[in-house]
N, C-alpha and C positions, 0 to 999 in steps of 0.2 A: 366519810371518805370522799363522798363526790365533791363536798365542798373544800376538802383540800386541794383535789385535783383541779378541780374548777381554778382556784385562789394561784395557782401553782401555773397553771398553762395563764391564767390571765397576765402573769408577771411576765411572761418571753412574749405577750403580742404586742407588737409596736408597725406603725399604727394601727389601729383594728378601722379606724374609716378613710375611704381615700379622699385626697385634696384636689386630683387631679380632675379636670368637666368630663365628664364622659359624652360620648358624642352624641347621642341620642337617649329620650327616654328611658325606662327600661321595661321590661317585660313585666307582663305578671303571672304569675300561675299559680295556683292553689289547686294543691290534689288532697281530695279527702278518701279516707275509705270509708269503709262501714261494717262496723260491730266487730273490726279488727284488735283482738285480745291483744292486751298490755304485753305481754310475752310472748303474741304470734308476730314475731318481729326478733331477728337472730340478732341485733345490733344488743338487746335488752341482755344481759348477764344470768338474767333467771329463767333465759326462754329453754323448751325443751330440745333433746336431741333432735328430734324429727324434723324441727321447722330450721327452715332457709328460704334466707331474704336477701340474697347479697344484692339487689339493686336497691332495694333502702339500705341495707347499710352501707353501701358507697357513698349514698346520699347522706345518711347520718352522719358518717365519717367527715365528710370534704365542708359540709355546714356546718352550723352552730343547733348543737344537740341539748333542747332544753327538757330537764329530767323530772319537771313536775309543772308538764302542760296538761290543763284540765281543758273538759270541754263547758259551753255551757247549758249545758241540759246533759241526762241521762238517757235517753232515747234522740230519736235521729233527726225528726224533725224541730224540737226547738233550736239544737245545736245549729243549725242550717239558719234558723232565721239570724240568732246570731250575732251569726258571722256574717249573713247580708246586711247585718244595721249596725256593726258595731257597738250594740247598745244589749241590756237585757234582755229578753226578748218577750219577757214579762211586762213590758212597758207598751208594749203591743198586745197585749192579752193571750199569750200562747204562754201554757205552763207544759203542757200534753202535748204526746204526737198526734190526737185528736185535733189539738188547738191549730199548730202547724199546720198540719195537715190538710185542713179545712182550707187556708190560705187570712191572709191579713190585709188589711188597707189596701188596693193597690197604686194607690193614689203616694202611700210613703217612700221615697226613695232608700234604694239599696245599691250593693256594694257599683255595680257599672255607674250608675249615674253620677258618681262623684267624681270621674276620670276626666281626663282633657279630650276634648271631641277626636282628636286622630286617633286613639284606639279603639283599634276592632275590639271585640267582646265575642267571647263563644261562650258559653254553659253545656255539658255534655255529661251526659248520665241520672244519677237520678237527681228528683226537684227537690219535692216533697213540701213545698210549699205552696199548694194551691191544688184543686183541683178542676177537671177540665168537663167537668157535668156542662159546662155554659157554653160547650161546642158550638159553632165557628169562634164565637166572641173570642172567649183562651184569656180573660182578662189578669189571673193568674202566671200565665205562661211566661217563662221567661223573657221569650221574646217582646211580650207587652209589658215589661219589669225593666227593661234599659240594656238587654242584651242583644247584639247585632245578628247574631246565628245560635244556632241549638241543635241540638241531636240528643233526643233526651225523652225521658217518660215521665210521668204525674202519676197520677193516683196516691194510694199509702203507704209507700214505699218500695215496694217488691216489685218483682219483676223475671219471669221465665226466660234462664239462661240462652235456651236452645230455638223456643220458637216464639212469635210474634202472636199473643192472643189478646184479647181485650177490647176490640171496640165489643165481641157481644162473649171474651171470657172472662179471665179472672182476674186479669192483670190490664192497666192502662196499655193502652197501644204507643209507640213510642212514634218521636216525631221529630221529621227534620222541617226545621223553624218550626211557623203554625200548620202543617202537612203531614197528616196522616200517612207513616211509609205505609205498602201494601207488602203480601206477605213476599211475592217475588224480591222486594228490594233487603231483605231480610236472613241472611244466611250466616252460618257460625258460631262463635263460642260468643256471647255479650262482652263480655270483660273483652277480649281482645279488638271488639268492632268498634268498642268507645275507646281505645287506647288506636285504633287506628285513625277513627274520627281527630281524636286529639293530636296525630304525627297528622295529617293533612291539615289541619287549621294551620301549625305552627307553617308548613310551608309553601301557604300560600299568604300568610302574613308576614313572615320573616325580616322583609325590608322597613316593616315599619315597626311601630311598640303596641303590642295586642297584650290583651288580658283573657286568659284562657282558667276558667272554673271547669274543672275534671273533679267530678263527683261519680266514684265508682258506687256501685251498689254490692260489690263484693266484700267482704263474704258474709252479706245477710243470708236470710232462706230467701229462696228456697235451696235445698242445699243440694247443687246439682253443679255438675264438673266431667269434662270427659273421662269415660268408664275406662280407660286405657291411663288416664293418670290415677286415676284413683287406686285400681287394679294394684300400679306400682308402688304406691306407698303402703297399700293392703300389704305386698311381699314383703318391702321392706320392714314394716315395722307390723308385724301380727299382731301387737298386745293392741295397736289403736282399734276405737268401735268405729263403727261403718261410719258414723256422721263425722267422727275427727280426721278420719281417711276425706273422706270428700272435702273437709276444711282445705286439708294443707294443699289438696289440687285445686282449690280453688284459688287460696294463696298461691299458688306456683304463678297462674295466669296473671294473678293481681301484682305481681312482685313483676314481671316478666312487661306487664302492661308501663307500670313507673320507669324502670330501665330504658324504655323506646322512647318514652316520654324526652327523658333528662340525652339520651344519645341523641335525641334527632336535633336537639338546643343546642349540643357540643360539637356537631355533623357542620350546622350552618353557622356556626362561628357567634351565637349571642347567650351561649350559658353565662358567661362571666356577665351579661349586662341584663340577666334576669332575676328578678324578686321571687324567691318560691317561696312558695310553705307545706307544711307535707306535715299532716294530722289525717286520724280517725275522728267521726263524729261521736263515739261514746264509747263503753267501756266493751270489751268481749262477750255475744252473750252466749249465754248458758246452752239454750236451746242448738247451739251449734258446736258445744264440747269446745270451744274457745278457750284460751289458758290469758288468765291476765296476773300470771306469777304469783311475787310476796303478794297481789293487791285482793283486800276482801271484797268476794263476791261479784257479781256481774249486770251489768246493761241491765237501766230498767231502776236499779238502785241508786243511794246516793253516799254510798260507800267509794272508795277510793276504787273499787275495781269495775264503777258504773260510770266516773267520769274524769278517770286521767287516760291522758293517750301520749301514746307515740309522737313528736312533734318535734320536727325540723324547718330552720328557716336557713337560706341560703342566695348571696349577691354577692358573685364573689370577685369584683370590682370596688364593692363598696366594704367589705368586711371580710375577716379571716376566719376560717372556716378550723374544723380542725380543734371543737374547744365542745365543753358541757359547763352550761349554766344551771345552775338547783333553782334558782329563781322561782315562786311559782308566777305561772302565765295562765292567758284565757285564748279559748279563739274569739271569740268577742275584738283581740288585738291584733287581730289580720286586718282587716282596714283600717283603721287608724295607722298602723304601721306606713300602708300602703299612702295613707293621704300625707301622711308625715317626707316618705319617701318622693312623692310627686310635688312636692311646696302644693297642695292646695288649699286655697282659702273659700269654706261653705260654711253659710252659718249654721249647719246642721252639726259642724265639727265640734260645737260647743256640748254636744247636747250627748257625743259618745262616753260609753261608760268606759270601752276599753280603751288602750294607752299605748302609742307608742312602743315598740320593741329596737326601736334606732337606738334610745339613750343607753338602753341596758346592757345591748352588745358592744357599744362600743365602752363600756366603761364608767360611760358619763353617769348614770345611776344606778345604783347596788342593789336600789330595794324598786318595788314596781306598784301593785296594789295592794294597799293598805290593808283592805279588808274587799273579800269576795261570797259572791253568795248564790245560792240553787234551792230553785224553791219549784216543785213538781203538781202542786197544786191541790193537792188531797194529800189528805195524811197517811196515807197507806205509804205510797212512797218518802211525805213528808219534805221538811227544808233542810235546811244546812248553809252554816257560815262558816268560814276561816279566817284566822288572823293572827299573823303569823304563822308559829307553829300550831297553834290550837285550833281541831275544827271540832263544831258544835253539831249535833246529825239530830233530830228530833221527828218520830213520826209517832202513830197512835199506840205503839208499842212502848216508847219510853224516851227519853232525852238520855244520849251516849257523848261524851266528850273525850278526846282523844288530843294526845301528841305524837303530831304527827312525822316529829323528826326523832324522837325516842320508839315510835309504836308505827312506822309506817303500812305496817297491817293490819292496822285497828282492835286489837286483840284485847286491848286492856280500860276499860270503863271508869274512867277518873272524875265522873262527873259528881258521885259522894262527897270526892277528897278536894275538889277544886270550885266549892259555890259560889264565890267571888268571880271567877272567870264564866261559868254559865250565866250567871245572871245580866255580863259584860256586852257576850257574845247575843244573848238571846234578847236583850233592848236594840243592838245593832240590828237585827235581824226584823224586828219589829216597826222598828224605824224607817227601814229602806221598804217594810212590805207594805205600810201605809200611804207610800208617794204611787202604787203601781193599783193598775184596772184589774177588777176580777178576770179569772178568764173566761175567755170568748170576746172580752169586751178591748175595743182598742180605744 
């Protein structure tokens, strides 16, 4: 069905890219969330009664809604690196949020560095790529990675909604640039302080072309949400348990956060001349009663419900918004996309795994990557390829093969009836894992 629909709206867009010079640069901005279920997203057909998201699905709406964006890693931190290298992230030695987490090279250029010197850069929210044990140094730190500003935390992810602890609690201490805030500068809900962070960056850069990475940490754990929204969804919907209650208010802020976001672009007149992308870093996880629909299982796995998400791109100067592509995608093809869209020439562009998303929206190409792949680095979680519709999932439990356009739920185990394609899929897979460093190792 989507790929009629797809086939069917592509036919009425004419042009889908403009001809005409736009007057300036454009924006960038990349908002990610985190551990945001495939169905905690009301734009999705399978999501449940209780959730609402109408400021992404305005955004889904008005963009180009692609309906089988993966990420690449199952947990938070590979995905992140990424999407800062364009590349596997495996190629750098991160398989693990251990790996990530720890932080990599910082000598390799990521996603700022490849910009034209006039854009500002902000990072705002969580890292998760490095940590900050090497206090003053921060070599890690965004800011020491090609970013101009930051308001952001490190450590392993997480981070207490309500108050500031970590130089001696449990969480990283959060940091505007390389500066330690104290706890007085520190008041509010998080999710709304980095959605504010990010409505002040936009307008104090507004006259020029900035790149703004809004990486919420909503809605990992810990799972904490004002007890007055929670309260309400408790009323309204008694069958949810306490932690699906505190989901959806956290969602409420998360959804509320993107909406300020995309108004304060449409306020000062440069939504039309801005590049977004709007993804989760992985799949829903469990531990927070997260719903990721028809898709099996959760965050953490390599099942379709650990690493597709939610994923919208939108410029809507340069393309017509208003369409679903089935295409499968990576975030891996957020900068590329971005270098594609800025003409730049780096000889590092040779070296990306991910591809261009200009050619596909506009029509120029039907198909995108060939063959993709996820590999977690133990077999407990195990690897996995796809190609085409066939993906290949293999951990110390067993090798499962799946079609993925007849079984989008993985339900049915054809890897008896199909050894000709296992054996296709599993040389692919072996192939690409012999060019990459163990991890740890970059």
């Amino acid at each position: 069905m989507i790929r009629l629909l797809t086939i069917a709206t592509a036919l009425l867009v004419t042009p889908l890219l403009a001809t005409a010079e736009t007057p300036r640069q454009p924006n960038i901005v990349v908002i990610i969330t985190d551990d945001q279920g495939y169905a905690d997203f009301s734009y999705n057909p399978h999501h449940g009664k209780e959730v609402s998201t109408p400021h992404m699905n305005a955004l889904a709406r008005e963009g180009v809604y692609f309906s089988q964006g993966y990420t690449t890693g199952p947990v938070c931190s590979p995905t992140r690196a990424g999407l800062m290298l364009g590349r596997y992230q495996q190629r750098v030695g991160i398989y693990s949020a251990g790996d990530g987490g720890s932080g990599f090279d910082p000598d390799i250029k990521i996603f700022p560095g490849f910009l034209p010197d006039d854009y500002r850069s902000m990072a705002i929210g969580k890292w998760h790529l490095g940590l900050d044990n090497d206090y003053p140094e921060l070599k890690w730190h965004a800011v020491s990675r090609g970013f101009d500003e930051a308001y952001k935390f490190m450590g392993r992810g997480a981070h207490d909604y309500f108050k500031l602890t970590g130089i001696k609690g449990d969480y990283s201490p959060i940091y505007r640039n390389k500066r330690r805030i104290e706890e007085t500068e520190y008041e509010g809900y998080l999710t709304t302080r980095l959605s504010e962070e990010a409505v002040s960056f936009i307008d104090r850069q507004k006259e020029s072309p900035f790149f703004l990475y809004l990486a919420y940490n909503a809605v990992h754990t810990p799972a904490q949400a004002p007890q007055a929204d929670i309260d309400r969804y408790k009323k309204k919907y008694p069958h949810l348990t306490e932690t699906r209650a505190i989901l959806l208010a956290m969602l409420e802020h998360l959804d509320d956060g993107v909406g300020a976001v995309v108004n304060k672009l449409k306020d000062e007149g440069i939504w039309d001349n801005t590049l977004l992308f709007f993804l989760t870093d992985n799949g829903g996880a469990s531990a927070m009663d997260a719903d990721n629909g028809h898709l099996r299982d959760f965050k953490q796995t390599l099942y379709e419900g650990g690493i597709r998400t939610p994923f919208v791109v939108s410029w809507p100067d340069q393309f017509q918004g208003q369409r679903v592509i089935d295409t499968p995608i990576s975030s891996f093809d957020i900068l590329p996309t971005v270098v594609d869209a800025l003409a730049i020439d780096a000889p590092e562009v040779k070296h990306f795994d991910g591809k261009s998303l200009l050619p596909l929206i506009s029509g120029e190409n039907k198909t995108h990557h060939d063959v993709m792949f996820w590999d977690s680095g133990e077999m407990t979680r195990g690897w996995a390829v796809r190609q085409g519709d066939w993906k290949l999932k293999t951990t110390k439990k067993g090798t499962e093969l799946f079609n993925l356009w007849q079984d989008p739920s993985e339900e049915n185990n054809l890897a008896d009836d199909q050894p000709t394609i296992v054996k296709t899929l599993q040389t692919l897979y072996e192939n690409w894992r012999a060019e990459l460093p163990e991890p740890g190792e970059s």
